[in-house]
N, C-alpha and C positions, 0 to 999 in steps of 0.2 A: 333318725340317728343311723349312722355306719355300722355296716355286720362287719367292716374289716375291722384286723385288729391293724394297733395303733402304727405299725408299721409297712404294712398291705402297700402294694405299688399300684401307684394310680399313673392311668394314661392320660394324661393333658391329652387337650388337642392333636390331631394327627400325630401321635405319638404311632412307634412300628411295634412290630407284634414282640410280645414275651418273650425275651431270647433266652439260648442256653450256653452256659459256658462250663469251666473250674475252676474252681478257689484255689489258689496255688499257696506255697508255704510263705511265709512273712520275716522280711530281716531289721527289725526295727526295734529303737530301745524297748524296753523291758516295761511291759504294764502296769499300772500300782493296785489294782484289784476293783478300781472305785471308777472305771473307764464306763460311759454311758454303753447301753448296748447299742450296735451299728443301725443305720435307719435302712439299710440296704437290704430285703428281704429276697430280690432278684439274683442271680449270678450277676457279678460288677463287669460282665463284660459276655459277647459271643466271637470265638473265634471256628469262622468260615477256612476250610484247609481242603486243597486239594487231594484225589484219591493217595497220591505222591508227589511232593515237591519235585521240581523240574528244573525250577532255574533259581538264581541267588536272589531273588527278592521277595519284600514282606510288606505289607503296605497297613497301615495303623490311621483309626479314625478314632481321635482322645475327646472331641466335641460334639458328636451327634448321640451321644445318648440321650434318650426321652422318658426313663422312667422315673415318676416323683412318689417318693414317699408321702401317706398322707401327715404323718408327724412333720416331714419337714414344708408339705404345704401351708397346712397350721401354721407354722412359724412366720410367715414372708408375711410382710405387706402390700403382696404384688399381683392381679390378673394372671389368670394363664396363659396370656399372651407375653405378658412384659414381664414375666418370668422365664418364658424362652427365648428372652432376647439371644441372649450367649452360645445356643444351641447353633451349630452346623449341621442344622436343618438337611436328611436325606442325603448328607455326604458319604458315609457310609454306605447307600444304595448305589450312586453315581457310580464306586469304585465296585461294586458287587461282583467284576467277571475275574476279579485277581483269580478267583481259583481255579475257574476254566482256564488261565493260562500258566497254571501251575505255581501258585503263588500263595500265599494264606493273608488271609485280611484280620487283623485284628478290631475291633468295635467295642469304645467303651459302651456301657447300657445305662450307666448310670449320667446325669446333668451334669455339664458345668456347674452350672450356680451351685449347687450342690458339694461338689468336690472336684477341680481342674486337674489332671492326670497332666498336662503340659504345665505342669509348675515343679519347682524341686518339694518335697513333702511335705517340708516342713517350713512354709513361706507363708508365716503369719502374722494379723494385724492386731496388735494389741489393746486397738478400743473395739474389737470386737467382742474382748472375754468378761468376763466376771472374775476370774481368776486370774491370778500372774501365770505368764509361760514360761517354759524352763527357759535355762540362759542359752540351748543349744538351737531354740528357733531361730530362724532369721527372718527378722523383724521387720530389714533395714530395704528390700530389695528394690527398684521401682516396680514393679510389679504390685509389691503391696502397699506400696505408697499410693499406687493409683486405685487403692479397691481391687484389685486383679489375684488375689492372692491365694496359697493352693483352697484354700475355704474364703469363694469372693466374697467380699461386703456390697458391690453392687455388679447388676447385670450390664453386660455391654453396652447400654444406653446409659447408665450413669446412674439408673435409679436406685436407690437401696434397698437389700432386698429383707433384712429380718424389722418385725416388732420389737426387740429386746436383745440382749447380748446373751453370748453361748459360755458354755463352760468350753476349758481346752478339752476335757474329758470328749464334749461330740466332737470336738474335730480330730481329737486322736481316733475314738470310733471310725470316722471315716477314710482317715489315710488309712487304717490298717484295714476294713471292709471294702475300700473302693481302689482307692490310689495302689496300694502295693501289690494287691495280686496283678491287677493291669500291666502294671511294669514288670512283675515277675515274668507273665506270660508273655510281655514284648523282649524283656531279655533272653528269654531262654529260644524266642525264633529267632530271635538277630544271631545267637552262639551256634545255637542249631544250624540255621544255615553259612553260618561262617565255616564253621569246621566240615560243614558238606562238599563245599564248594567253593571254599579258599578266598570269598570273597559274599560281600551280602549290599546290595544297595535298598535302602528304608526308606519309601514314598512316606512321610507325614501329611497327612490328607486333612484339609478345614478351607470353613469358606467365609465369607468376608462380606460386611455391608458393603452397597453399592453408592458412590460417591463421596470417600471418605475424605477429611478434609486437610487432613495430613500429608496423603501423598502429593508426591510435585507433579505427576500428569493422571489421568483416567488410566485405567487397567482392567482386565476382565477377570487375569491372572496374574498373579503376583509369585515369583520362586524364589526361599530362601534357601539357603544355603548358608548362612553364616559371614557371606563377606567373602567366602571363597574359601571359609575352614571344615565346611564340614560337608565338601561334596565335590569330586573333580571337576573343573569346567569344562571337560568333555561330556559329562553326564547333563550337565546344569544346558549345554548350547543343543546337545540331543533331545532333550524336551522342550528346549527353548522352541529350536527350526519346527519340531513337527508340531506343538498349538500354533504357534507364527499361521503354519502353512495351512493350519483350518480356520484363517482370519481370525483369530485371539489377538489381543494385546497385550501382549505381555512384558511384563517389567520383572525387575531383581530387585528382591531386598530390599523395597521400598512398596509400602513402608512396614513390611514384613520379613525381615530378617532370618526368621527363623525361633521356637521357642525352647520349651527344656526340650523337649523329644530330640529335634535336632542336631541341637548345640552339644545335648550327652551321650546321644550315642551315634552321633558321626565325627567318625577316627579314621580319615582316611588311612593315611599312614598303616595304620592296626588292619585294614582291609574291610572296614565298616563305613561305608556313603551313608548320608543321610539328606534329604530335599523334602523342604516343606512346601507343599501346593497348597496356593491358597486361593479357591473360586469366588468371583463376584455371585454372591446372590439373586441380582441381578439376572445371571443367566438362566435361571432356572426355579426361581418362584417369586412369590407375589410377598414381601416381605411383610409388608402391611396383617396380609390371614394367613401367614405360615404355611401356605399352599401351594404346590408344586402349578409353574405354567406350562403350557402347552411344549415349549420349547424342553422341558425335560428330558424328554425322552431321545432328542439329538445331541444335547449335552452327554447323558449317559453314553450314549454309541461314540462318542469322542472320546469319553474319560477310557473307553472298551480298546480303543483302536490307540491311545499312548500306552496303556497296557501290555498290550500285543506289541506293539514297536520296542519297548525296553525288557519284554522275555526275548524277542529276538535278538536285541544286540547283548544279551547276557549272557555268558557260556554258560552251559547247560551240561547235565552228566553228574558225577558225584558217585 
């Protein structure tokens, strides 16, 4: 039997180490008293910051978190392989030199499967609960049509993930444990550096199975952007030319578009970019054992050198 209590974070497989973060304040309706308690015993997130920001960017990884509650392993009827399907696996690491170039990395800590931080909060599926949801969730989205929803019903391969149905109460628990400090603390660097430096461009970082059957050609990398709303095409063809020019292939918005992170808080206009990178898995581990290949570590020195290319063309000062 387990010395942990029922909540203790367990490390699946190549799971990264313990992180540390803050719990920031929460703007969300009003509790009823009878709210499960969160499963989240970890900080729901580690944000890496340079000694001083330097330049208008901030770069956010909402899908490599690896910590699982044992409460919510109990729950799944899934391996801990095919539990991390939905995980962006090491993406977070890839992007690890933002701070060396004066930039802050946000990292959620907590799983997708778990709770998706690139969904609006409150995107729920209503044959997931035991109970009826207020009328303010939204129900209807494809997202959660497709299982995808801010609390998915299945992992990226389609399997499902719980034995039994939840109360809404755990999934309030975790948008208000997991989802809302993340976004607190991604709002408050997107404003932060806006009001620094008059302008903020927001890399959204995830990566992507390799041969997916939706898109219309192969890709290594995929950039969304929204369709061209939530990121200038100067920015979008600047990352374009320099992966191009390290042999990448790369496509737009196909078949990745762009998720909530993007879509909400890229305002050009408002002087807010936002560009979702999205890496074939493919390049950089063994999908099958969730295991980084050899090739990792040129991947990473690539993701280091577009990095360095967009603090350079960023004004800098503040």
């Amino acid at each position: 039997m387990s010395r942990r209590g029922k909540n203790s974070c367990l490390h699946l497989p190549i799971a990264p180490l313990c992180p540390q973060g803050l719990n920031t304040g929460m703007d969300l309706p009003p509790q009823d008293g009878h709210a499960a308690q969160p499963d989240a015993a970890a900080p729901p997130f580690r944000l890496l910051r340079p000694p001083s920001q330097t330049v208008p960017l901030v770069f956010a990884s909402a899908h490599s978190g690896a910590l699982y509650t044992e409460r919510f392993v109990a729950s799944t009827r899934l391996d801990a392989v095919s539990l991390r399907r939905s995980e962006d696996c090491f993406v977070d690491e890839l992007f690890a030199a933002a701070p060396d170039h004066g930039a802050p990395l946000l990292a959620a800590t907590f799983p997708r499967a778990f709770c998706d931080a690139n969904r609006e909060a409150w995107e729920l599926d209503p044959a997931m609960f035991l109970d009826a949801l207020p009328s303010w969730v939204n129900t209807t989205s494809g997202r959660v049509l497709a299982g995808l929803g801010t609390i998915p019903r299945v992992v990226s391969s389609g399997d499902p993930i719980y034995r039994g149905k939840l109360r809404f109460a755990d999934a309030e628990a975790r948008v208000r444990a997991c989802w809302q400090p993340f976004h607190d603390s991604l709002r408050a660097l997107v404003e932060a550096t806006r009001a620094r430096f008059g302008s903020c461009l927001l890399i959204d970082c995830h990566s992507m199975p390799a041969g997916l059957p939706n898109a219309r050609a192969e890709s290594d990398i995929v950039l969304g952007d929204a369709h061209g709303t939530a990121c200038s095409g100067r920015t979008v063809r600047r990352v374009e030319q320099f992966l191009g020019d390290l042999g990448y292939r790369v496509r737009r918005n196909d078949p990745y578009a762009g998720g909530f992170i993007t879509r909400h808080y890229g305002r050009p206009r408002e002087g807010v970019e936002a560009l979702q990178i999205e890496l074939s898995r493919a390049l950089y581990m063994d999908e099958s054992r969730l295991a980084k290949l050899p090739a990792f570590g040129a991947v990473r020195q690539d993701m280091t050198g577009l990095i360095a290319c967009l603090a350079r063309a960023c004004p800098a000062g503040g």
